[in-house]
C-alpha positions in Angstrom: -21.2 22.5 -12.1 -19.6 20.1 -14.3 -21.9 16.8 -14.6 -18.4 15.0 -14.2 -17.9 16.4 -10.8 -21.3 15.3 -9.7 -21.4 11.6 -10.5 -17.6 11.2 -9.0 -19.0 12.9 -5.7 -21.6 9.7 -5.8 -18.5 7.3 -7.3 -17.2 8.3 -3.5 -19.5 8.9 -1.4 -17.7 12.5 -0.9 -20.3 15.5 -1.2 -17.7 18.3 -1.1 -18.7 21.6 0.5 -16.6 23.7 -1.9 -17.0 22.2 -5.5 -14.0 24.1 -7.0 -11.7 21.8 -5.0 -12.7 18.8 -6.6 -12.9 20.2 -9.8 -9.3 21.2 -9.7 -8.4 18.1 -8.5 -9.6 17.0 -11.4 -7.9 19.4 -13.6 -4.5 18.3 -15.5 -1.9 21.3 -16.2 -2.5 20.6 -20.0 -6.2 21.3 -19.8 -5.4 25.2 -18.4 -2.8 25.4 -20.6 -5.2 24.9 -23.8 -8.0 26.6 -21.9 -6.6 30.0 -20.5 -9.7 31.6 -20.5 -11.5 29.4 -18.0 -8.7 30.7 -15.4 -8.9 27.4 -13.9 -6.5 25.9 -11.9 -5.2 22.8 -12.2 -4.0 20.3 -9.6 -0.2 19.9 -9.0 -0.4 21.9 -5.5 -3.6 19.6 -4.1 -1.0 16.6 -5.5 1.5 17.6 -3.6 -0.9 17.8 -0.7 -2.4 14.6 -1.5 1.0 12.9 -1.2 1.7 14.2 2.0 -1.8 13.8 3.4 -1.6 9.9 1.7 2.5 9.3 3.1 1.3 10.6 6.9 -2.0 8.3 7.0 -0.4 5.3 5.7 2.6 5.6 7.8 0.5 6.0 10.6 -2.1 3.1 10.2 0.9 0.7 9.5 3.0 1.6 12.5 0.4 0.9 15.0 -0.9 -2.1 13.0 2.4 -3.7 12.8 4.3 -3.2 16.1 6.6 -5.6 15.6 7.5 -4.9 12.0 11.0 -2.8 11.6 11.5 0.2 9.8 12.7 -1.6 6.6 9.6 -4.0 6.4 7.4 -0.6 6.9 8.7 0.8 4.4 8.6 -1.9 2.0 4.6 -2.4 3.0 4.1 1.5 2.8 5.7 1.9 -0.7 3.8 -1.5 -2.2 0.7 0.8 -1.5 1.6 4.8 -3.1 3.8 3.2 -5.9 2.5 4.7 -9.2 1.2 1.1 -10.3 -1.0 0.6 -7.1 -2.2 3.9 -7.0 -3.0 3.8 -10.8 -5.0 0.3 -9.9 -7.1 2.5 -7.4 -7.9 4.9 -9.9 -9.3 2.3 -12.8 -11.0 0.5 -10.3 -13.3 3.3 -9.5 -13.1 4.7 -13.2 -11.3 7.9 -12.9 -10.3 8.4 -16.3 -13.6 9.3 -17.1 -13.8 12.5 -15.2 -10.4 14.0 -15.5 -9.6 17.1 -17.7 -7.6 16.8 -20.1 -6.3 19.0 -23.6 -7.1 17.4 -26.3 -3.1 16.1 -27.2 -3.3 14.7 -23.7 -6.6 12.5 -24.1 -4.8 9.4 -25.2 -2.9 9.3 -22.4 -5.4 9.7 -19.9 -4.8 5.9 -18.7 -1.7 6.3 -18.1 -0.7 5.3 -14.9 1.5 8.2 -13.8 -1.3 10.7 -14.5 -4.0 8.1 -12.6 -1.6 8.2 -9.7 -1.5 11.7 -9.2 -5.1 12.3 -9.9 -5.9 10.2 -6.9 -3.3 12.6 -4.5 -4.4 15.4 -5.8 -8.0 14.0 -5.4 -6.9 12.8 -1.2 -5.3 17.0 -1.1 -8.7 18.2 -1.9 -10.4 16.0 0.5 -8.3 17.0 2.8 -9.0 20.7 2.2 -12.4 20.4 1.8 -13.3 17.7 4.6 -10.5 17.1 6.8 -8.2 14.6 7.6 -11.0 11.9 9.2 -12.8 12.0 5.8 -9.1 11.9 4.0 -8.4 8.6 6.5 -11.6 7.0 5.4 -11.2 7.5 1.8 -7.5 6.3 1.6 -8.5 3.2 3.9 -11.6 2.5 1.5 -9.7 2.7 -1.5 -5.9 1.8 -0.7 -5.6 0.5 2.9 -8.4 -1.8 1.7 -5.5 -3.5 -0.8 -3.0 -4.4 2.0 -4.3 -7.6 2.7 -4.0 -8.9 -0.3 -0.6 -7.8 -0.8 0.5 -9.4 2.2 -1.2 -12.4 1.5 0.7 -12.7 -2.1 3.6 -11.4 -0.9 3.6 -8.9 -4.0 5.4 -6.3 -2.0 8.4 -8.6 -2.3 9.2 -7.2 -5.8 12.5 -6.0 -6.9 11.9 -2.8 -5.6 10.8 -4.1 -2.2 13.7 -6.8 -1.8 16.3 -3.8 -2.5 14.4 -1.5 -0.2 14.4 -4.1 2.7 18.3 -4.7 2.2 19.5 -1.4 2.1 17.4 -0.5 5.1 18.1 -3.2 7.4 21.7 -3.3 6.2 22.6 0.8 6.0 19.4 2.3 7.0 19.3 4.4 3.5 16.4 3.9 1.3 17.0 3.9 -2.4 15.9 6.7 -4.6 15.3 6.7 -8.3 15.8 9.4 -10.8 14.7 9.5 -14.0 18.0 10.0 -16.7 16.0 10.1 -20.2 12.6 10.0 -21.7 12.5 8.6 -25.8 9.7 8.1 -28.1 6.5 9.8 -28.9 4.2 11.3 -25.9 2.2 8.2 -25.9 4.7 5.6 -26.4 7.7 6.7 -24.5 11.0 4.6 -22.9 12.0 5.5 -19.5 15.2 5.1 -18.7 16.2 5.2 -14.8 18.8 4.8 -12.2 18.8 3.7 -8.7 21.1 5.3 -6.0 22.2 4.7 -3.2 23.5 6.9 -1.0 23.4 9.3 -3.6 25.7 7.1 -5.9 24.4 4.8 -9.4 24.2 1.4 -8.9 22.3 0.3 -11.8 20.0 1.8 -14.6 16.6 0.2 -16.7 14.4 1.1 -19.3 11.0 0.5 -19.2 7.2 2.0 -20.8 6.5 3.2 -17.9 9.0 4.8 -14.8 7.8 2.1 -12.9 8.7 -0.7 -15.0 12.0 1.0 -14.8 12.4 1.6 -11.6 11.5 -2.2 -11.1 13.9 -2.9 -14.1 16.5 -0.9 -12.2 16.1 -2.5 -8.8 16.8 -6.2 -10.6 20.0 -5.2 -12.0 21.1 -3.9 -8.7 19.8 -6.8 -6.9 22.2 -9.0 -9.2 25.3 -6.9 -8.7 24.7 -6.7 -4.5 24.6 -11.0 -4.8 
């Protein structure tokens, strides 16, 4: 078993039954792509997982926390926790660029926050699998639950992307969605451009170096034109 594996296992304090699970957590889409003969596979399924596993947990710690909060404010507490930048944060904290696989053209982007991000839900999916959702609850309240006083506390939710969020829920009940219109520049220096919609129409677009600048970019336009 890849030495990697092991010392994450400690990093967690997760001894995983069925070590492939991990490992494929661990396993970017580039990596099997240059190494075919290792008929690995990589981790976009237990990401998708992960996010699902990560979206119910959250949802459900925050709704019995915060009885008197509305939908909106949930939201906007839920999202300041499984946005690419906080998750990204969870993943440097506990040094997770050091164990991922990656091909060799992808290396100098391995702290880049979108791939962090999903690391750690593909990482929750194969908890999940491998342990259950008790052991997925205490790993996401260790590592990200663990975060939301702090947030609240500096009221960082309140960003663009949370003011807009809050607006259009409380005002329409619609939250806004964000879609990526075009990537530019080299792999590991790209610009982001991106629009936010509502109700499936444009209201403004921003570029940024990452999809979450963008998106925050975005959101600040469209908070001028609703004033």
């Amino acid at each position: 078993m890849e030495k990697r594996v092991l010392n994450l296992e400690k990093k967690i304090n997760i001894k995983f039954k069925n070590k492939n699970l991990i490992l494929q957590a661990l396993t970017h889409t580039s990596y099997v792509n240059e190494h075919p003969a290792l008929k690995r596979n990589h981790n976009e399924r237990l990401e998708f997982l992960g996010d699902a596993v990560l979206e119910f947990v959250i949802t459900n710690y925050l709704y019995k926390k915060f009885p008197e909060h509305p939908e909106g404010k949930l939201t906007v507490l839920r999202s300041s926790l499984v946005n690419t930048e906080s998750l990204s944060n969870v993943a440097k904290k506990i040094n997770l660029e050091k164990y991922i696989f990656l091909s060799k053209g992808e290396k100098i982007s391995q702290t880049k926050p979108t791939i962090l991000a999903n690391i750690i839900e593909a990482l929750i999916g194969a908890i999940f699998l491998d342990q259950g959702i008790e052991k997925s609850t205490e790993f996401i309240k260790q590592f990200i639950i663990s975060k939301l006083k702090t947030i609240i506390q500096t009221k960082s939710y309140k960003n663009a992307k949370g003011q807009l969020q809050e607006i259009t829920q409380s005002k329409i009940k619609v939250t806004p969605t964000y879609k990526i219109i075009s990537e530019s520049g080299p792999e590991h220096k790209k610009i982001f451009k991106v629009g936010v919609f509502i109700n499936k129409k444009k209201i403004a677009t921003g570029k940024g170096k990452s999809k979450q600048k963008a998106e925050i970019r975005a959101a600040q336009k469209a908070l001028k034109k609703m004033n």
